[in-house]
N, C-alpha and C positions, 0 to 999 in steps of 0.2 A: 345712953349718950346724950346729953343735955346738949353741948354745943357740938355738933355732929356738921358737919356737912355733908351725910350721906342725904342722895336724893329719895325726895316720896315717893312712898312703899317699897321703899327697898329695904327696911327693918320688918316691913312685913311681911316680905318675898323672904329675907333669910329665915324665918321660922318656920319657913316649908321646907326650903332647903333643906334645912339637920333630919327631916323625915322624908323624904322624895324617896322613891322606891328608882326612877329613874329621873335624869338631868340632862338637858339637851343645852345648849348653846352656841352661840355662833358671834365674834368677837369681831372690830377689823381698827387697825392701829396698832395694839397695844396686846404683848399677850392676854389670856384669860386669868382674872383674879385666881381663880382655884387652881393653875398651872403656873401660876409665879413661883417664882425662887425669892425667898427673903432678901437678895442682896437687887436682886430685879426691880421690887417691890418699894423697897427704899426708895432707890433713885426713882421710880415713879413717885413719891411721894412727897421724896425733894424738890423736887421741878416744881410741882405746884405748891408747896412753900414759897420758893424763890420768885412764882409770879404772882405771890400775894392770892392766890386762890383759895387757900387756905390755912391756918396756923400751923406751927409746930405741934402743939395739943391735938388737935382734929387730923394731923399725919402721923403722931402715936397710934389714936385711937383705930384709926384706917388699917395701922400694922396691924394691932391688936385684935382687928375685927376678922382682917383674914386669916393669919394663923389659926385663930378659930374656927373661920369657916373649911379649911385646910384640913387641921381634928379631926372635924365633924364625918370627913367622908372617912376617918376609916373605922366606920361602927361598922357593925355585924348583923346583915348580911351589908354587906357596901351597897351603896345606889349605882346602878348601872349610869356610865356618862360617854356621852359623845361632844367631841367639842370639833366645831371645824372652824378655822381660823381664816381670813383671810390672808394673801399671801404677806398683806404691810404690815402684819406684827411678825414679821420673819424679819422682813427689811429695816424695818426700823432700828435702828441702835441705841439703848437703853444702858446707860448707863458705861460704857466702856467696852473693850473687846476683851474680858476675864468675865461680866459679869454675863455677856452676850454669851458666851462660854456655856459656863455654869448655867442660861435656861434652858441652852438647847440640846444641853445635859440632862433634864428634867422633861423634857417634853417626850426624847429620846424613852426614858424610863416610864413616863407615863405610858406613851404608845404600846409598850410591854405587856399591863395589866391585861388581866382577863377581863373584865369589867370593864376596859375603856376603850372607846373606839377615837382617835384622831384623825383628821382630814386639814387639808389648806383646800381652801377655794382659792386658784390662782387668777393671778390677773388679765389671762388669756380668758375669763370667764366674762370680762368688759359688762354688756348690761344683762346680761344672765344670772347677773349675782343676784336673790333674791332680796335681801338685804342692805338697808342702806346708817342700819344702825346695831347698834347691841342687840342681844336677844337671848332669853334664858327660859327654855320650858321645863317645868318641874312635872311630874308624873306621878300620883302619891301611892301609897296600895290600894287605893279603889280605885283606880286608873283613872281617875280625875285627873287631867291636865289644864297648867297655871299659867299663867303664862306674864312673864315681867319683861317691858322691856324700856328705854334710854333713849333722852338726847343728852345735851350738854347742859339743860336747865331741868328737867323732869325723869322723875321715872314714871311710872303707871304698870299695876298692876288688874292684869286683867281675868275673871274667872269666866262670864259668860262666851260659850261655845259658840255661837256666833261669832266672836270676835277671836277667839281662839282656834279655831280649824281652818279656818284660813290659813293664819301663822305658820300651825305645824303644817300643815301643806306645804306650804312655802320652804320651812326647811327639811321637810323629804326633798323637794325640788333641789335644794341646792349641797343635800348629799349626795344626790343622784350626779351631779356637773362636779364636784367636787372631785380634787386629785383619790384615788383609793388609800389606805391607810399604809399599804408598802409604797405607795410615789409618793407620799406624805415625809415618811418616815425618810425617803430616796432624801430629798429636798431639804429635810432641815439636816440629813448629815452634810449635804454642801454648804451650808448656811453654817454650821460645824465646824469645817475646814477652813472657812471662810473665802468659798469659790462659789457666790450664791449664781 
């Protein structure tokens, strides 16, 4: 991707990805890229077209790159993933109430797999939340864990343990306060019905 608007190291964070034996994350706005729905994903990508954030090209390429990333998890053996969201990518209304639908459609089936565990951190968790931005830890078969994480102008990837066990500390912490994956699952079928 030549004219990319993905942030630094995050082209070098996805080439762990496609390999991670496990995938940790914790998102809050916005669903999780890997738990989008294509029609989800769009209108996220429209939006920042229409505020000039980025091109039509660079919101192709953005589809193009998740899909892919999407693929990637269903090699064999799957990488184990835990995603816990905050409760504002519940709240937030993306793109219409059909396409709101259709993720919590996806999230619903996600929570399913054997392989994946989902959580919401709700908002009753106030400054307990561990997190106050994106965060993705990868885990590879040497149990080397990676850790990528986000603001609005940066990403940064980081490997030294030092700077990394902290992190994952941080989110055992905020597994630990987070709803369990059936009050999870409770939550986005009211979010479902549309009685959040």
């Amino acid at each position: 991707m030549r004219n990319t608007s993905l942030l630094e190291g995050f082209t070098e964070y996805l080439a762990l990805e496609v390999k991670a034996a496990e995938i940790r994350l914790f998102e809050l706005g916005i669903i999780p890229g890997l738990l989008q729905t294509s029609d989800y994903a769009a209108a996220i990508t429209r939006g920042a077209v229409q505020r000039g954030a980025i091109t039509e090209q660079q919101a192709e390429e953005r589809l193009t790159l998740l899909a892919a990333r999407q693929a990637s998890l269903e090699r064999t053996p799957p990488p184990f993933i835990h995603a816990v969201m905050d409760e504002s990518c519940l709240r937030r209304p993306v793109g219409g109430a059909k396409v709101m639908e259709g993720q919590m459609d996806r999230l619903l089936a996600f929570a399913e797999l054997p392989t994946t565990v989902l959580q919401v951190a709700p908002y009753s968790l106030g400054e307990r939340r561990s997190f106050d931005m994106p965060v993705l830890l990868v885990t590879m078969e040497d149990r080397k864990t990676i850790l990528y994480a986000e603001s609005a102008q940066r990403g940064h990837l980081e490997r030294e343990s030092a700077f990394v066990v902290p992190t994952l500390t941080a989110y055992h912490q905020i597994q630990a306060e987070a709803l369990s994956q059936a009050e999870s699952v409770a939550m986005i079928q009211q979010f479902r019905k549309g009685a959040p």
